[in-house]
C-alpha positions as CSV (number, residue, x, y, z in Angstrom):
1,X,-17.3,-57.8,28.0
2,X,-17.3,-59.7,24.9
3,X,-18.3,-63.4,24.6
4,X,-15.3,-65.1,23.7
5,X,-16.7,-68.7,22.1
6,X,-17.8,-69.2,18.8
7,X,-21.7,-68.9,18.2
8,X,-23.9,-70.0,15.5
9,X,-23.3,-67.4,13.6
10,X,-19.5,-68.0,13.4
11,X,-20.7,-71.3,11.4
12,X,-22.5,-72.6,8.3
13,X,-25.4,-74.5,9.2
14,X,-27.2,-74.8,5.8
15,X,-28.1,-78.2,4.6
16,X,-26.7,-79.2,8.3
17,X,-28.2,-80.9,11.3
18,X,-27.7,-79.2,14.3
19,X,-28.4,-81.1,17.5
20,X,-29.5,-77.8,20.3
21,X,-29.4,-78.5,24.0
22,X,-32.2,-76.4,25.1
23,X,-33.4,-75.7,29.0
24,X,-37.2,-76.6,28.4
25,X,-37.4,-77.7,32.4
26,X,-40.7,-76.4,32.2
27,X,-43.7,-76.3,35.4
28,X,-46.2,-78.4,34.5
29,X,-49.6,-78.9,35.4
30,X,-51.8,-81.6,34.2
31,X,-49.5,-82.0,31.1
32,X,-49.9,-78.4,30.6
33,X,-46.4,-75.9,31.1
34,X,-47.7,-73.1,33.1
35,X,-44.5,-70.7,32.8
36,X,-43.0,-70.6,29.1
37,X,-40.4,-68.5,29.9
38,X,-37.8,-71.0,29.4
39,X,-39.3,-71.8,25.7
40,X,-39.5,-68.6,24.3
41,X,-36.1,-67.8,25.5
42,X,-34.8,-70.6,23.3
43,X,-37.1,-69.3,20.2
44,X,-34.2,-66.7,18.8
45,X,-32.0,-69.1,18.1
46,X,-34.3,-72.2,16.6
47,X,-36.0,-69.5,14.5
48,X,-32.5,-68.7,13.1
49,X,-31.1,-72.1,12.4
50,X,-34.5,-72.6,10.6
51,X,-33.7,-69.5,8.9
52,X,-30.7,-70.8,7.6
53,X,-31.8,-74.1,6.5
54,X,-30.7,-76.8,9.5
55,X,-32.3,-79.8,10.1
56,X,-33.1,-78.7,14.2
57,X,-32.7,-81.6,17.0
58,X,-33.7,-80.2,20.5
59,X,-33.0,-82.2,23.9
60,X,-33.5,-81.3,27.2
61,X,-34.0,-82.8,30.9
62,X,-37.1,-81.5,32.5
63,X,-37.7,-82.0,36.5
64,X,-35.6,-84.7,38.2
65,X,-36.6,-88.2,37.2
66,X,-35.0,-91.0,39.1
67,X,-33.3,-91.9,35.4
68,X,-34.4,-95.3,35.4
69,X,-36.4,-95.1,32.6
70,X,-39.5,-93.3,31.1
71,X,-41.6,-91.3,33.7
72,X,-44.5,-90.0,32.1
73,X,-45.1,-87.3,34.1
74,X,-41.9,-85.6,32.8
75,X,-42.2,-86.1,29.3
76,X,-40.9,-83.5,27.1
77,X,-44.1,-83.5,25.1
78,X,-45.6,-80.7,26.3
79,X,-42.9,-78.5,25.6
80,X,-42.7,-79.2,22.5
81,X,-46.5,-78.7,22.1
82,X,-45.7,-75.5,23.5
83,X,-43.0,-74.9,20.8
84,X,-45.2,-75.5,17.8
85,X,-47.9,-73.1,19.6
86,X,-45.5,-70.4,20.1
87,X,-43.8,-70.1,16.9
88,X,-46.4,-71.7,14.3
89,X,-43.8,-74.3,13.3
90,X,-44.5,-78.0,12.5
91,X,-42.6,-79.4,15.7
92,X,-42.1,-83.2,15.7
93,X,-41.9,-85.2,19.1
94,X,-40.2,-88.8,19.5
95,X,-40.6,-90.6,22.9
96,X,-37.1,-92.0,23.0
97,X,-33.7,-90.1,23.9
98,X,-30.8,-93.1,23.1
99,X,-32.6,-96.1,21.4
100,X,-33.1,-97.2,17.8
101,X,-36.9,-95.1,18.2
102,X,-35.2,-91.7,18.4
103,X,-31.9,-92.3,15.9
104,X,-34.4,-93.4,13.3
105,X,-36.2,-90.0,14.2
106,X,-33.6,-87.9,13.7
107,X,-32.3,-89.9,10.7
108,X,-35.5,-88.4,8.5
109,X,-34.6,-85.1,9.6
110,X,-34.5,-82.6,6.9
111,X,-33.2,-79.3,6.4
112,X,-36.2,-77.0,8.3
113,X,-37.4,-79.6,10.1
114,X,-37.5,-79.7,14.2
115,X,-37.6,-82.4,16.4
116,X,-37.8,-82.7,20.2
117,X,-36.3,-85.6,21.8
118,X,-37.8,-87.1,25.0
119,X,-35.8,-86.1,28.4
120,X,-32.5,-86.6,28.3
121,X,-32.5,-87.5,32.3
122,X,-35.0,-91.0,32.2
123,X,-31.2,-92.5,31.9
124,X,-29.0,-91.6,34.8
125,X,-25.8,-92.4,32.7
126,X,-26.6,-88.5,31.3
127,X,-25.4,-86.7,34.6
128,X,-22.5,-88.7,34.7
129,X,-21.7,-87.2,31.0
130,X,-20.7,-91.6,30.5
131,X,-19.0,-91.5,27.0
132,X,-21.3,-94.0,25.4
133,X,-23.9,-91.2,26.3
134,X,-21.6,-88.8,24.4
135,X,-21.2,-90.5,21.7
136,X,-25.1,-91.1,21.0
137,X,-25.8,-88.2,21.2
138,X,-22.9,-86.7,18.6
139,X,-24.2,-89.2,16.4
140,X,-27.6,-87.0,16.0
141,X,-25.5,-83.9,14.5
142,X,-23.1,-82.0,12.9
143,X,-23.0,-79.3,14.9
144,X,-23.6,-78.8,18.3
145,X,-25.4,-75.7,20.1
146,X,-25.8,-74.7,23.6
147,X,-28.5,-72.6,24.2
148,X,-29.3,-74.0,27.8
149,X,-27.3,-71.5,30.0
150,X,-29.5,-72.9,33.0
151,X,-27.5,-76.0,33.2
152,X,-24.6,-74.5,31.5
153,X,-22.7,-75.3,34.7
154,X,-23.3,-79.1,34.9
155,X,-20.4,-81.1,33.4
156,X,-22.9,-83.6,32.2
157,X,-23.9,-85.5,29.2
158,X,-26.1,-83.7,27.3
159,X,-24.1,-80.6,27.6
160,X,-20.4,-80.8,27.3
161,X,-20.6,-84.4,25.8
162,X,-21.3,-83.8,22.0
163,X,-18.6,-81.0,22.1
164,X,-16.0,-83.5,22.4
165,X,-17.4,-85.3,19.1
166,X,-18.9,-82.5,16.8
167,X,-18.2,-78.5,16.7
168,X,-20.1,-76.8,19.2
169,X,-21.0,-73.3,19.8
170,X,-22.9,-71.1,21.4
171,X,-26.6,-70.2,21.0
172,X,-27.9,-66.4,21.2
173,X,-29.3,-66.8,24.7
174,X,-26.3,-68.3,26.3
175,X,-24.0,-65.6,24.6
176,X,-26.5,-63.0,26.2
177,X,-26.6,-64.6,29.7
178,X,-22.7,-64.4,29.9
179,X,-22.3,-61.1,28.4
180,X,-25.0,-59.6,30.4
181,X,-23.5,-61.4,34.2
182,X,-19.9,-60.8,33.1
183,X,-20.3,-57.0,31.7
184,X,-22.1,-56.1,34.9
185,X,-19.8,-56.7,37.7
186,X,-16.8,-55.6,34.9
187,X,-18.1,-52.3,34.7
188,X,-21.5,-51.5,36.5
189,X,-22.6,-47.6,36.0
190,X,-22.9,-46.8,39.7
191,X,-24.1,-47.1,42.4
192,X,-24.4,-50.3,42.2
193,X,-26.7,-52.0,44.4
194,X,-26.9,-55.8,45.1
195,X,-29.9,-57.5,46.4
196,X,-29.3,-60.9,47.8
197,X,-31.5,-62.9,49.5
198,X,-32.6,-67.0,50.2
199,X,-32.3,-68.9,52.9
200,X,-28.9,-69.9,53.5
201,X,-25.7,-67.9,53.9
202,X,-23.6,-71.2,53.4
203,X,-24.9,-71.4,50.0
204,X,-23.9,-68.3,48.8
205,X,-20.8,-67.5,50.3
206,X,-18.9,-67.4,46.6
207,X,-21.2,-65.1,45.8
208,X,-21.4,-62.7,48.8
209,X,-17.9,-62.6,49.1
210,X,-17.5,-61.4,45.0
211,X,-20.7,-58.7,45.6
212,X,-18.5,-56.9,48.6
213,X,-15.3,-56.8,46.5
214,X,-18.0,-55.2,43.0
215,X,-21.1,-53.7,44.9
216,X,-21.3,-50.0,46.6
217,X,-24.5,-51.6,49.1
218,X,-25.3,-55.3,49.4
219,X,-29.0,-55.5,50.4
220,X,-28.9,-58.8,52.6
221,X,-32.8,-60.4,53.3
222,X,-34.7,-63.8,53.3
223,X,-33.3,-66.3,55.8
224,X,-29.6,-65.6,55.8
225,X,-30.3,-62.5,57.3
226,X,-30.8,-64.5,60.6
227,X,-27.4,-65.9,60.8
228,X,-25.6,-62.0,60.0
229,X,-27.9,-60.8,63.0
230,X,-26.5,-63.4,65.2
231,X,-22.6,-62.4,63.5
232,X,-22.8,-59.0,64.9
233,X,-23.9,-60.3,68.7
234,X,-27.8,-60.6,68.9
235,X,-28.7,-62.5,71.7
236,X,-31.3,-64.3,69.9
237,X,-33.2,-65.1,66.5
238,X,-35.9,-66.8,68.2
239,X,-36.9,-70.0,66.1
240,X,-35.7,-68.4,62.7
241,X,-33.5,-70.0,60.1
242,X,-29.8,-69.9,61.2
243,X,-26.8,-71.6,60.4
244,X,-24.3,-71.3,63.8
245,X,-21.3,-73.1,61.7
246,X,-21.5,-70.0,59.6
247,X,-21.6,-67.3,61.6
248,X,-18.0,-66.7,62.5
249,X,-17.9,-66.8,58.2
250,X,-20.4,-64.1,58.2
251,X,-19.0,-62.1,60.6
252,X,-16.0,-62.2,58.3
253,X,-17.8,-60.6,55.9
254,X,-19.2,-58.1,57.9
255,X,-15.6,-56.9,58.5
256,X,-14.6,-57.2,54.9
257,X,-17.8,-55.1,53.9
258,X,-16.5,-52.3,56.0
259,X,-12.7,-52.4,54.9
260,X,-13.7,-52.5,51.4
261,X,-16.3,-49.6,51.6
262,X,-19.0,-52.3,50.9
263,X,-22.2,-50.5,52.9
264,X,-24.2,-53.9,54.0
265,X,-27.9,-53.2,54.7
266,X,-29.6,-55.5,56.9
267,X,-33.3,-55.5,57.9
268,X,-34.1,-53.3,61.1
269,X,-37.1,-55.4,61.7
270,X,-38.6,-58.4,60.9
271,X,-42.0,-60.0,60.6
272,X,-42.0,-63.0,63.0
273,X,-45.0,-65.7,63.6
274,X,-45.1,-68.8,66.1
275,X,-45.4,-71.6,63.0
276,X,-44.4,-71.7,59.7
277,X,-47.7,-72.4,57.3
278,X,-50.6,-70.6,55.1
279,X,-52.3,-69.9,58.4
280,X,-49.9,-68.2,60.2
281,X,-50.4,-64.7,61.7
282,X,-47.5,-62.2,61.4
283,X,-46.2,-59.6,63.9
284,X,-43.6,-57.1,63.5
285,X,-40.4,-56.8,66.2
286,X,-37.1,-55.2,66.0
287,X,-34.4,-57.2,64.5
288,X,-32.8,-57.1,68.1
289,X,-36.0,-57.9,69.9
290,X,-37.0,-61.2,68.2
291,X,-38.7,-63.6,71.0
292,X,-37.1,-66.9,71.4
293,X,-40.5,-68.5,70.7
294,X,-40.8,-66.6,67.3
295,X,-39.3,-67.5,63.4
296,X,-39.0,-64.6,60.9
297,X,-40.4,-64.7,57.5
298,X,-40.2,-61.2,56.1
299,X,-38.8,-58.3,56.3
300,X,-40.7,-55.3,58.1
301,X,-42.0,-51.8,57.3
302,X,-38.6,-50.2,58.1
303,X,-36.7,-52.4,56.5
304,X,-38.7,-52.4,52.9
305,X,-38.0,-48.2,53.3
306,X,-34.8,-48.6,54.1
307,X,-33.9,-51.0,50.8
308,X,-36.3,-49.3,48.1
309,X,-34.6,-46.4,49.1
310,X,-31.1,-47.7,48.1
311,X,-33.0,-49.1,45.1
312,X,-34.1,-45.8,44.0
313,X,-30.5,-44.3,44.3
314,X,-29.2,-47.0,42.5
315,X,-27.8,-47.1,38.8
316,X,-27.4,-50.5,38.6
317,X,-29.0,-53.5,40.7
318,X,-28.7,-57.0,40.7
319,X,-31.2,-59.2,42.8
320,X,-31.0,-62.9,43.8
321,X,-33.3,-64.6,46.3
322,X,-36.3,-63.3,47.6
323,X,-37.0,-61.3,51.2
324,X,-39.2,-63.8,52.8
325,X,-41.3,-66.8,52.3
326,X,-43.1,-64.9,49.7
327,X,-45.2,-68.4,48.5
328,X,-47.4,-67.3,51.5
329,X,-49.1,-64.3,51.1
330,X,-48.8,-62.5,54.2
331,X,-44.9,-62.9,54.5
332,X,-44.6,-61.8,50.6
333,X,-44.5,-58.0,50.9
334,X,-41.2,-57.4,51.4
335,X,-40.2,-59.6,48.4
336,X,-43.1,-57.6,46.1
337,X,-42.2,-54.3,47.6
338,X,-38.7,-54.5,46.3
339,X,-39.5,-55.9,43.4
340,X,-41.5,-52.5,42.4
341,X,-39.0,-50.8,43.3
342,X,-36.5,-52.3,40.9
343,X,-39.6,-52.0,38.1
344,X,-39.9,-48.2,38.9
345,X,-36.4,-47.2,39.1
346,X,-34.7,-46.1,35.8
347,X,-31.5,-48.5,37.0
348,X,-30.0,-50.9,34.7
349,X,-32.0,-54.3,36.6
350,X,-30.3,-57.8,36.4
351,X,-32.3,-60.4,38.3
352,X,-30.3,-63.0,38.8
353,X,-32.5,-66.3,38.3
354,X,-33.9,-68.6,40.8
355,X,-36.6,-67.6,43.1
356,X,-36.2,-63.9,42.2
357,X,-38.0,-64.6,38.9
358,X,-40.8,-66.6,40.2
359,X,-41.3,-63.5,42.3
360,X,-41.2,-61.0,39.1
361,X,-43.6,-63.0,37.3
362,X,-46.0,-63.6,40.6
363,X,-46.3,-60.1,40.7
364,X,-46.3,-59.2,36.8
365,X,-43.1,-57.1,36.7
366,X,-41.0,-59.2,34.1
367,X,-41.1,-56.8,31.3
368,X,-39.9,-54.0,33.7
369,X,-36.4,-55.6,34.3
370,X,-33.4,-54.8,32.0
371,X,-32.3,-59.1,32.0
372,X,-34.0,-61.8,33.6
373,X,-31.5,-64.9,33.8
374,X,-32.9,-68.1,33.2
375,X,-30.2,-70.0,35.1
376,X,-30.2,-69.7,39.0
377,X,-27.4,-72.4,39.3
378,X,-25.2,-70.9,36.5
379,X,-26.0,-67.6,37.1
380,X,-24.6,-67.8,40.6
381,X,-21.6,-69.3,39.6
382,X,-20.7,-67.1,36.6
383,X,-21.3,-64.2,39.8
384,X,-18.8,-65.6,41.9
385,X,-16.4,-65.9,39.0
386,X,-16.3,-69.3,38.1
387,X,-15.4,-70.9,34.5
388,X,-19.4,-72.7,33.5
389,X,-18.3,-76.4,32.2
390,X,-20.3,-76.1,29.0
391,X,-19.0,-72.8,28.1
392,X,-15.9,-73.6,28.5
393,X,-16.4,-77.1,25.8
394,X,-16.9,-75.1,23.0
395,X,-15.3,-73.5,20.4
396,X,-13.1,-70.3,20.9
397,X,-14.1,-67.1,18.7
């Protein structure tokens, strides 16, 4: 399915300044970024407005400051230290987002040139996209790019605001992210296996809904499974995450898989402990035969069969959400073990952001996957269907 906005190639950029909202939201440790993921996915299209002679202003948020001001723990610094490492480009940093400090900055911008502006979130007026917010930022460019497809789906300052000032159009990664979660549920080479997984059925109903209606076998794990176990009239899920209010929904679904020709897999067993923690002790039991004094937090033996062998049937897969509490290494095996099978199959392999990529690079399978999204948020949404509010600001091809 072809993107349907303008991108920066539709534009002239030479001799321009292009203001680039970038997702550098970056883990950091000690004012080091541990995962670059994020940065290098936004190299492509800095390296090509460089290319082409624009005068480059990158912003971004990065964690969740309170947006009263600076917070120098979430200073955008190191990312742009990270930048300059990973490209060999002369990357300039201002500590200042709306003030006199960072227009100045931008102001001796030149054609080539790339600056990094501190977090866009140390003022809470960003989220609420405030028009005086808008407007600032505008002022730093003449075009505008969105390259930050993980927050493409928050109407908020920094990412639909410019558009309603200055052209704006799409970077190479957010064109990519689109065309890759649109094309795949348009016209998957089948079977087509989805994975989902998390904690909560509630917050993925859009989602589970759409994948019955596109899929030919939604894999369910993780702790939603729980509350599907309890749908189809198991007594009891011990002390395992489960959402009552939600089961009547699931069993909805359940029903829905079936008219549809949807096959649902659920786990067959479970591995259940008495506590939740690093020490914890794990057993396996029955999905049916879970003691009321037990919590589940992975999928069992059977179960990790069961799914790697739809995996290895499958033409295509997508996977959000993980099997288990995979953080804690005894409960991460179902999680791993369906990872490698996604990594050994010769499927086309979409993983769907979130906690699914944490798990791919944990085990050191990213560059087995076909696409690994960088937006959990937006990727779920463009999933179920839904119109991203920063896509839809800018310009039409």
């Amino acid at each position: 399915m072809a993107f349907t906005k303008k991108t920066v190639r539709d534009i002239d950029v030479a001799g321009k300044r292009v203001l680039m909202r970038v997702d550098f939201n970056v883990p950091l440790k000690d004012g080091v970024v541990t995962d670059d993921t994020r940065v290098r996915a936004a190299i492509p299209t800095i390296q090509y407005l460089k290319e082409h002679n624009a005068g480059i202003v990158l912003m971004s948020h990065l964690g969740r400051p309170k947006g009263d001001g600076p917070e120098p723990e979430l200073s955008l610094r190191p990312a742009a230290d990270k930048l300059a490492e990973l490209t060999g480009y002369d990357v300039k940093f201002v500590d200042d987002t709306y003030g006199e400090k960072a227009a100045e900055a931008v102001a001796a911008v030149k054609p080539g040139d790339i600056l990094v502006l501190e977090n866009v979130r140390f003022l809470k007026a960003e989220k609420k996209n405030e028009p005086e917010v808008a407007e600032r930022l505008a002022s730093y460019g003449d075009v505008f790019v969105l390259d930050a497809f993980g927050t493409a789906h928050r109407a908020q300052g920094s990412v639909v605001g410019p558009a309603a000032h200055i052209p704006a159009v799409a970077g190479f990664l957010l064109e990519k992210e689109v065309d890759t979660l649109t094309s795949i549920f348009a016209e998957p080479e089948r079977p087509f296996v989805a994975i989902v997984g998390g904690s909560k059925v509630s917050s993925k109903i859009g989602v589970l809904d759409h994948l019955i209606d596109s899929a030919d076998t939604l894999v369910i794990g993780g702790g939603m499974a729980y509350t599907f176990f309890l749908a189809k009239g198991y007594k009891t899920v011990g002390t395992s995450l489960q959402e009552p209010d939600w089961i009547e929904r699931a069993a909805e679904m359940l029903r829905k898989a079936e008219e549809r020709g949807c096959k649902i897999l659920l786990p067959v067993d479970n591995v259940v402990t008495d506590h939740f923690g690093e020490d914890a002790e794990g057993e396996v039991v029955a999905s049916d035969s879970i003691p009321e004094d037990r919590m589940g937090m992975d999928i069992g033996p059977k179960t990790v069969e069961l799914y790697c062998e739809a995996v290895k049937a499958a033409k295509t897969v997508f996977w959000n959400g993980p099997m288990g509490v995979f953080e804690i290494e005894q409960f991460s095996k179902g999680t791993e073990a369906v990872a490698r099978a996604i990594a050994a199959s010769d499927c086309t392999s979409i993983i769907g952001g979130g906690d699914s990529v944490a798990a791919i690079n944990k085990f050191g399978l990213a560059d087995k996957m076909s696409w690994i999204s960088t937006g959990g948020g937006a990727s779920m949404e463009l999933v179920e269907g839904k119109a991203l509010p920063g896509v839809e600001a800018l310009l039409d091809a």
